[in-house]
Backbone as a chain_set.jsonl record, in Angstrom:
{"seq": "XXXXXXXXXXXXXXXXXXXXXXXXXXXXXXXXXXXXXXXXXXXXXXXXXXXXXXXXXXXXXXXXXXXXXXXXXXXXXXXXXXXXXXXXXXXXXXXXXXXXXXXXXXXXXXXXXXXXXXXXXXXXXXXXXXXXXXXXX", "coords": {"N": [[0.817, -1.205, 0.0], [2.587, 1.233, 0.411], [4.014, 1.672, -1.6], [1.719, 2.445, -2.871], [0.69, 5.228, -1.91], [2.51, 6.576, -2.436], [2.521, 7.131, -5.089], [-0.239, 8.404, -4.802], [0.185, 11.054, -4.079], [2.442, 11.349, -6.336], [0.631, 11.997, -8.42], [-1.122, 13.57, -7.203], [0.402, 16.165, -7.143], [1.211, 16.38, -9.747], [-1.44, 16.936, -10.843], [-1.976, 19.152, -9.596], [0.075, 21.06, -10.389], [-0.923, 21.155, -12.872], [-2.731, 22.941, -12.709], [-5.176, 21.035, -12.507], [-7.134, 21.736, -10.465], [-9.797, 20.317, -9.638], [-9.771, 17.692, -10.066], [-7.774, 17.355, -8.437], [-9.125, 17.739, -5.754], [-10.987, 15.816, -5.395], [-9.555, 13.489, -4.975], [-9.409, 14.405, -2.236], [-10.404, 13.678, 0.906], [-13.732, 13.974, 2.383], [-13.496, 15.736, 5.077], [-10.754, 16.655, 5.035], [-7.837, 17.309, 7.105], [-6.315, 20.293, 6.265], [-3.623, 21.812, 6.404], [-1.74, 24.431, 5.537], [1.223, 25.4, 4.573], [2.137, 28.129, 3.483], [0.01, 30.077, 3.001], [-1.183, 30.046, 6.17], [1.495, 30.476, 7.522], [2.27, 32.86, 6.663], [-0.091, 35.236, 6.304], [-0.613, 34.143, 8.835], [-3.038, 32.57, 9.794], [-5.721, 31.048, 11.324], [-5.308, 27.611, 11.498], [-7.724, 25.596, 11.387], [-9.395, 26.95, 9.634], [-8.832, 26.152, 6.914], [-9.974, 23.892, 6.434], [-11.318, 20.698, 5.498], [-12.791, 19.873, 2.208], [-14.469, 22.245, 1.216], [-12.287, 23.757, 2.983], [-10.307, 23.397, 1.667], [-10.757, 24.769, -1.08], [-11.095, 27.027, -0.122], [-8.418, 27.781, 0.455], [-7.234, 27.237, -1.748], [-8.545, 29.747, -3.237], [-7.103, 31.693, -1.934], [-4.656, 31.614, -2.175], [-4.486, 32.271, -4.706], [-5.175, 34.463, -5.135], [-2.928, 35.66, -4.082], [-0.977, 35.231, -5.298], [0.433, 34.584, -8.622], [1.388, 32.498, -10.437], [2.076, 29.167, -9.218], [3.939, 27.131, -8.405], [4.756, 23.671, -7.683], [7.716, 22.047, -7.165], [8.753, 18.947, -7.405], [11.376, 17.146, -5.367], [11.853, 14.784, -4.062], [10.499, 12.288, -2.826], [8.912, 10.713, 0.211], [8.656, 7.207, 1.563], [6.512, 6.495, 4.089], [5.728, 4.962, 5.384], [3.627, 4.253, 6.938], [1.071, 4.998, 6.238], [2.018, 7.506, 5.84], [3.119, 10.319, 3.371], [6.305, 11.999, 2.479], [7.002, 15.099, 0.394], [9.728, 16.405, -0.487], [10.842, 19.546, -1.805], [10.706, 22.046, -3.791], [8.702, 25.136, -3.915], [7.769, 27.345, -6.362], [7.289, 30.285, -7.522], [5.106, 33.398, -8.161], [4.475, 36.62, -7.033], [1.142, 37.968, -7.213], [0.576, 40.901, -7.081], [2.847, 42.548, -6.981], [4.702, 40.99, -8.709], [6.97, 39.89, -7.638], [9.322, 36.887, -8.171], [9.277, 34.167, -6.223], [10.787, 31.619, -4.654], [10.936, 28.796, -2.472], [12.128, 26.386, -0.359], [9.958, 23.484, 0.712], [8.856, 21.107, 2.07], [6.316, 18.775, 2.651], [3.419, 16.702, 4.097], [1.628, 14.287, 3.952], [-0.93, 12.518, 4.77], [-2.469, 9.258, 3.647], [-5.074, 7.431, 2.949], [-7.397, 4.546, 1.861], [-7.055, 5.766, -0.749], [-7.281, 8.18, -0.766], [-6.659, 11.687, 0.706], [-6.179, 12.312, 3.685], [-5.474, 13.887, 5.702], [-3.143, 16.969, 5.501], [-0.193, 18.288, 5.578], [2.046, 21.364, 5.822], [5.198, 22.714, 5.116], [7.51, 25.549, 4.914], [10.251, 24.769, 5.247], [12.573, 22.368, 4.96], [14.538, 21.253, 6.879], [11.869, 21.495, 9.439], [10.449, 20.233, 8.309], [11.26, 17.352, 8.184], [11.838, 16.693, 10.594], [8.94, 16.71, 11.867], [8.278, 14.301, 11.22], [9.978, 13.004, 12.244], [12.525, 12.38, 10.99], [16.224, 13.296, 9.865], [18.338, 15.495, 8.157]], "CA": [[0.0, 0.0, 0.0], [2.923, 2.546, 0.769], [4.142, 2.664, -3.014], [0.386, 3.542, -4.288], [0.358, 6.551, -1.723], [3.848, 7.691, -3.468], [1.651, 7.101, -6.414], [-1.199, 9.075, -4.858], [1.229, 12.214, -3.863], [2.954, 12.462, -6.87], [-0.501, 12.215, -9.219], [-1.426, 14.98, -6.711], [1.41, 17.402, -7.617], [1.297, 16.598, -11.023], [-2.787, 17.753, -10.642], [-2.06, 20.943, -8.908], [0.569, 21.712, -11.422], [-1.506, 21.542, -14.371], [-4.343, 23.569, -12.354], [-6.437, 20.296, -12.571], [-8.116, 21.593, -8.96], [-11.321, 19.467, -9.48], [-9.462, 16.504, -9.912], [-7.427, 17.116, -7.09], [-10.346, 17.574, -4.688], [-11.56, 14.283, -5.622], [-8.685, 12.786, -4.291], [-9.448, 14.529, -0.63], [-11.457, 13.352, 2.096], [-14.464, 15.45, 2.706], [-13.067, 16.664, 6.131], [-9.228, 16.763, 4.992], [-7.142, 18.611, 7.534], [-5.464, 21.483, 5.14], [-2.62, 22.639, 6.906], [-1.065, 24.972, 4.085], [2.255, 26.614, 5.515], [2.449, 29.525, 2.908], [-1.16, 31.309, 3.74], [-0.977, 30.39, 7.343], [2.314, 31.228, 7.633], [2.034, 34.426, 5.709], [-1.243, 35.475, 6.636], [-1.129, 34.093, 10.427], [-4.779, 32.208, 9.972], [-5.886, 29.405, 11.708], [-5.145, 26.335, 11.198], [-8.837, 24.678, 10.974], [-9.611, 28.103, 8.273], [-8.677, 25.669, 5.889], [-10.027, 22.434, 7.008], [-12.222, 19.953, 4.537], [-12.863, 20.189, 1.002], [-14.363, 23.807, 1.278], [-11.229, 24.995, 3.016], [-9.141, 23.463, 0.62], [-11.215, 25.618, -2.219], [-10.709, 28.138, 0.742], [-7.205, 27.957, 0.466], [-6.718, 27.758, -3.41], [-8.986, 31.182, -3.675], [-6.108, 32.882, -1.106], [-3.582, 31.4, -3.102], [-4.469, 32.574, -6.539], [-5.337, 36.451, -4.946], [-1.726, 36.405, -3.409], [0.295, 34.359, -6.172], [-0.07, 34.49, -10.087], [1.899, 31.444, -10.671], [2.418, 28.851, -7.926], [4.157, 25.029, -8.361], [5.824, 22.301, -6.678], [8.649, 21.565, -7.981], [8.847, 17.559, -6.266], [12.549, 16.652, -5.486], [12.128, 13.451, -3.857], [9.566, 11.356, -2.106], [9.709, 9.144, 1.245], [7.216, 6.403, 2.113], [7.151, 6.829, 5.929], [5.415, 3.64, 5.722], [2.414, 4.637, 8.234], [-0.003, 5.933, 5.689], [2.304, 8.684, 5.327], [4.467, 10.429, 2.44], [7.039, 12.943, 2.914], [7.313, 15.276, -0.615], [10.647, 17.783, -0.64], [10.786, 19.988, -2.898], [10.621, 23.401, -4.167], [7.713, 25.76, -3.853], [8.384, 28.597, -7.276], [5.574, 31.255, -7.915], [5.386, 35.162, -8.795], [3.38, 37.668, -6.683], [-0.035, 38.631, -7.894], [0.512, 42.441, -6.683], [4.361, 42.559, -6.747], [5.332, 40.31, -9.613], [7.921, 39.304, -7.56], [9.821, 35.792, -8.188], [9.819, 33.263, -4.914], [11.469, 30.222, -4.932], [11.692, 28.576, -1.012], [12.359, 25.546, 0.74], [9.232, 23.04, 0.635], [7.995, 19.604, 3.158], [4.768, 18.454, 2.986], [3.26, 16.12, 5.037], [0.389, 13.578, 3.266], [-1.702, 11.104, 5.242], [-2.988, 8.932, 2.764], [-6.498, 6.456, 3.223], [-8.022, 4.633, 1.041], [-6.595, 6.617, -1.932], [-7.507, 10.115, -0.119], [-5.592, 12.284, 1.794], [-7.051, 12.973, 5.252], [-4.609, 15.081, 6.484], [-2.159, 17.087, 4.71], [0.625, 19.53, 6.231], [3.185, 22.016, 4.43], [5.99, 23.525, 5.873], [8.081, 25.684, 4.163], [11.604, 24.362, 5.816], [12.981, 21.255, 4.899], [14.629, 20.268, 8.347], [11.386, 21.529, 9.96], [9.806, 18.741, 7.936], [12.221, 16.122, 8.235], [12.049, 16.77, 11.865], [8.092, 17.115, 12.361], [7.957, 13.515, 10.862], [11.192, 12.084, 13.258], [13.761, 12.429, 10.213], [17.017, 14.67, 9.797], [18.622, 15.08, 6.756]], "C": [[0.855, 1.262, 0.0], [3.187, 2.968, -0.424], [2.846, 3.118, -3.662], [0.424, 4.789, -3.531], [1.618, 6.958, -2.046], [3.283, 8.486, -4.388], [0.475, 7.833, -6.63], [-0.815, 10.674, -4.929], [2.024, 12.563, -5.468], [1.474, 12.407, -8.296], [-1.113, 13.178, -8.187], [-0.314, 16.373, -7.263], [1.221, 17.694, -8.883], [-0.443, 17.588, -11.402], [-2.659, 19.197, -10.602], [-1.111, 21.52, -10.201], [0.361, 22.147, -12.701], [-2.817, 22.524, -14.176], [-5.652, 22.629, -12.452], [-7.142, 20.445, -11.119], [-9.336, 20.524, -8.691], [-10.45, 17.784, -9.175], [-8.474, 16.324, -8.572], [-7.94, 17.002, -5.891], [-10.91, 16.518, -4.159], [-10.984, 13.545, -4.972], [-8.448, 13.041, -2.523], [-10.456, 13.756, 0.223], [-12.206, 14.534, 2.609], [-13.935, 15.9, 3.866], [-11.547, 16.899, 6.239], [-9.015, 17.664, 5.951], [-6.568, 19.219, 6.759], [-4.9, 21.725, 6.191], [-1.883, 23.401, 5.697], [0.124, 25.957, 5.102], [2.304, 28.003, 5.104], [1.503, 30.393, 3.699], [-1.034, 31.462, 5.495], [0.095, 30.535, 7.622], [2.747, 32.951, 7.797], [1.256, 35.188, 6.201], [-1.503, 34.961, 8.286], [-2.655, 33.443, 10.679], [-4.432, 31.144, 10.388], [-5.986, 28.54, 11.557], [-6.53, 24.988, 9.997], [-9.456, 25.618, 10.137], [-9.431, 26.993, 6.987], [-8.924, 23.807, 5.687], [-11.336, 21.79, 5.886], [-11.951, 20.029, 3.117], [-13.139, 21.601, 0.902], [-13.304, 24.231, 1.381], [-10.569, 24.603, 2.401], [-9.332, 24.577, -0.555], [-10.719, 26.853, -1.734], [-9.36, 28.75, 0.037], [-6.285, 28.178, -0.607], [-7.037, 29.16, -3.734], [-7.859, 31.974, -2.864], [-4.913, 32.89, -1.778], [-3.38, 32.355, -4.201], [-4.725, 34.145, -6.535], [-4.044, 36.345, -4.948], [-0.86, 36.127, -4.79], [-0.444, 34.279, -7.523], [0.535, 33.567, -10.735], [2.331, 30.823, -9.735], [2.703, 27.249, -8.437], [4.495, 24.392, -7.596], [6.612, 21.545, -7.785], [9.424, 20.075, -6.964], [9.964, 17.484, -6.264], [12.777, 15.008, -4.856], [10.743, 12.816, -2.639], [9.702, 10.383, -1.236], [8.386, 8.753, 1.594], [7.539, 6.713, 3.395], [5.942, 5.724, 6.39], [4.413, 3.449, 6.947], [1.21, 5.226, 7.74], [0.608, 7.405, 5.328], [3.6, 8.916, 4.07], [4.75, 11.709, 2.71], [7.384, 13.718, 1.608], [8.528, 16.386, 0.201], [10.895, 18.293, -1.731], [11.285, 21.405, -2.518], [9.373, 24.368, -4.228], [8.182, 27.743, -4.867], [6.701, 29.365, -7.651], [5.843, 33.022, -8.49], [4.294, 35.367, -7.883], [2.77, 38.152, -7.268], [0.234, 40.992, -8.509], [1.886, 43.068, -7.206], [5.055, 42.461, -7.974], [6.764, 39.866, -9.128], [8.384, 37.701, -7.477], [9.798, 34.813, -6.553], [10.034, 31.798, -5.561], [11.997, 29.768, -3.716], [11.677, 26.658, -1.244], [10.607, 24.617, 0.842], [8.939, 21.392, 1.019], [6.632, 19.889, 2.721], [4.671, 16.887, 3.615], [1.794, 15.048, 4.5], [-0.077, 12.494, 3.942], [-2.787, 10.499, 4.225], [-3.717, 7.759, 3.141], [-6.956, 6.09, 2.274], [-7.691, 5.339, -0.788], [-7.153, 8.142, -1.737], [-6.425, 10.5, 0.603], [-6.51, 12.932, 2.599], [-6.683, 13.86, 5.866], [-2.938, 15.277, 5.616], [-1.268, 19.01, 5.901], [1.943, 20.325, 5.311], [3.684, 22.706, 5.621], [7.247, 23.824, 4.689], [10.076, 26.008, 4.936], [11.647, 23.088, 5.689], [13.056, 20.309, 6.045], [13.56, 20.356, 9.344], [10.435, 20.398, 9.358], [9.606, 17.909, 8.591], [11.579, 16.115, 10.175], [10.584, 16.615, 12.591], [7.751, 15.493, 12.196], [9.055, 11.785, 11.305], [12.086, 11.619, 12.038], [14.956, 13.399, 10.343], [17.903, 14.181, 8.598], [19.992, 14.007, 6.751]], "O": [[0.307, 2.323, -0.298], [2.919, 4.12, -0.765], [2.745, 3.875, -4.628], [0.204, 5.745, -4.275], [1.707, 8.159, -1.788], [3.315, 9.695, -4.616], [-0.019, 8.075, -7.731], [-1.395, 11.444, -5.694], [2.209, 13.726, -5.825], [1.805, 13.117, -9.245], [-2.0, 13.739, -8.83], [-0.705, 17.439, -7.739], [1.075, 18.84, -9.308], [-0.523, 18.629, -12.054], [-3.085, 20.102, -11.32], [-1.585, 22.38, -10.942], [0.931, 22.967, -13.421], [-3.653, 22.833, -15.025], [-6.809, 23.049, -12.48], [-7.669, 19.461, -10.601], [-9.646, 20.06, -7.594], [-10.611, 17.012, -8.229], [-8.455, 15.327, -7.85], [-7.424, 16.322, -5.004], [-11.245, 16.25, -3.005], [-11.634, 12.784, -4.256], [-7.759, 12.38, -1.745], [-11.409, 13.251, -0.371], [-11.785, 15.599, 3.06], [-13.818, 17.098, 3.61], [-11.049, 17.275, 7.3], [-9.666, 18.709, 5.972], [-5.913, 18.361, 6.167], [-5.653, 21.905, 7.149], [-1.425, 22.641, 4.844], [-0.053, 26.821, 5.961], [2.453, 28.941, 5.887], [1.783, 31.147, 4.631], [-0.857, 32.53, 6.082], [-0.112, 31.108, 8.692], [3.239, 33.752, 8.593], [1.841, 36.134, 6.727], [-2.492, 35.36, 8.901], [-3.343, 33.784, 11.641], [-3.459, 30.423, 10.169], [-7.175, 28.289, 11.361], [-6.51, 24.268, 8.999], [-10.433, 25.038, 9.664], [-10.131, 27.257, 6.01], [-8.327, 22.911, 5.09], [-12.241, 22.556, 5.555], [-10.784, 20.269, 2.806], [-12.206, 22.311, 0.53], [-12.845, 24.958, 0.5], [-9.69, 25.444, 2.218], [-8.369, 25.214, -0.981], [-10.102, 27.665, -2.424], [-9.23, 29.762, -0.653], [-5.226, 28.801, -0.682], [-6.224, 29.855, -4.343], [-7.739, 33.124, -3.287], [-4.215, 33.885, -1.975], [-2.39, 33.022, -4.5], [-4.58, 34.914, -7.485], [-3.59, 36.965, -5.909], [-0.085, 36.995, -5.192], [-1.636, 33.989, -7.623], [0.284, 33.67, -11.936], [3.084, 31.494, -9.03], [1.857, 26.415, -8.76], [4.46, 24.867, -6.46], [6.345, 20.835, -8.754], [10.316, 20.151, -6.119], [10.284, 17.775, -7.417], [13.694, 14.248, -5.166], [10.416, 13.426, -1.621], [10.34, 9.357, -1.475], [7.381, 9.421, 1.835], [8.633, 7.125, 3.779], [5.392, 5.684, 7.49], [4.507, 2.541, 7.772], [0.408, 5.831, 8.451], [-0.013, 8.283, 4.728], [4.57, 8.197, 3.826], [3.912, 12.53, 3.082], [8.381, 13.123, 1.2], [8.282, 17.02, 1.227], [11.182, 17.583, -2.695], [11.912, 21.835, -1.55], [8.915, 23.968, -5.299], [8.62, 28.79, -4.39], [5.552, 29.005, -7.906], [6.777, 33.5, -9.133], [3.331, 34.603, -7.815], [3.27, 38.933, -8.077], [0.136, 41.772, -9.456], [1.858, 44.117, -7.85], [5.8, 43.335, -8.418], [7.635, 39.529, -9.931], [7.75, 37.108, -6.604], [10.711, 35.168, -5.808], [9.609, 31.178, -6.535], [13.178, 30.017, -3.471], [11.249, 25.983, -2.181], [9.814, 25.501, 1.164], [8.829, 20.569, 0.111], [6.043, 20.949, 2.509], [5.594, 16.073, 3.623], [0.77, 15.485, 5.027], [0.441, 11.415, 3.654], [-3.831, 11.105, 3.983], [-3.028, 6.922, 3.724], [-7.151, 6.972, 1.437], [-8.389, 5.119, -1.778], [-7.352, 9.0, -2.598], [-5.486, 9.823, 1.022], [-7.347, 13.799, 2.347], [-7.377, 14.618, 6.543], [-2.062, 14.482, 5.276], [-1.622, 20.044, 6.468], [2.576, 19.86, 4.364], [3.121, 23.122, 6.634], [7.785, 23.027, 3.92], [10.773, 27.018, 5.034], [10.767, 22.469, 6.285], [12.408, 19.304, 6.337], [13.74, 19.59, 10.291], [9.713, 19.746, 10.112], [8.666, 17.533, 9.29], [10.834, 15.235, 10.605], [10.648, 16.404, 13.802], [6.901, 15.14, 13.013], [9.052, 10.581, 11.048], [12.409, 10.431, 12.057], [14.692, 14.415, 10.986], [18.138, 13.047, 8.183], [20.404, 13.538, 5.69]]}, "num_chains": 1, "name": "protein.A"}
């Protein structure tokens, strides 16, 4: 089961990257936890602001005000063999307002069920990842 949720994670990235949102939705669990590090990071909002399918929609509409291009650029994938996968990567976009370039540092955190994700977390620090999930690089 742990290589199909590799398999579910990176047919999620590849989703988001083409803007297929609908089809990525599909793949949530109606009450997904959303943890998104950028907005709540950024923005300081609460946690459960972005909780289910709504707040995922939530969380794409805050996205797409702040950011006019936003990817994941995957660098490597770990089963963590518990229902969970570990993506590192890259997180590259342009400011809506700004037009300025970002390019950080990118963990996420995927609990995968069934072929859903129930709970998903982003942090935009690698070793704060690695570390949230009892790894170090």
């Amino acid at each position: 089961m742990s290589q199909e949720n590799v398999e579910v994670v990176k047919w999620l990235v590849d989703a988001f990257n083409r803007r297929d949102l609908t089809g990525f939705a599909s793949k949530l669990h109606e009450d997904v936890e959303w943890v998104p590090a950028l907005i709540t990071r950024v923005e300081a909002g609460p946690a459960d602001e972005f909780r289910g399918v709504e707040g995922f929609w939530r969380w794409v509409a805050a996205t797409d005000e702040a950011m006019s291009v936003f990817r994941i650029e995957a660098e490597a994938y770990r089963d963590l063999g518990d229902d969970r996968v570990l993506l590192l990567g890259v997180l590259a976009g342009q400011g809506r307002a700004s037009g300025a370039e970002v390019r950080a540092e990118l963990g996420q955190v995927f609990t995968i069920r069934d072929g859903r994700v129930v709970s998903y977390r982003g942090y935009l620090d690698r070793a704060e990842a690695l570390e949230a999930v009892g790894l170090r690089d």
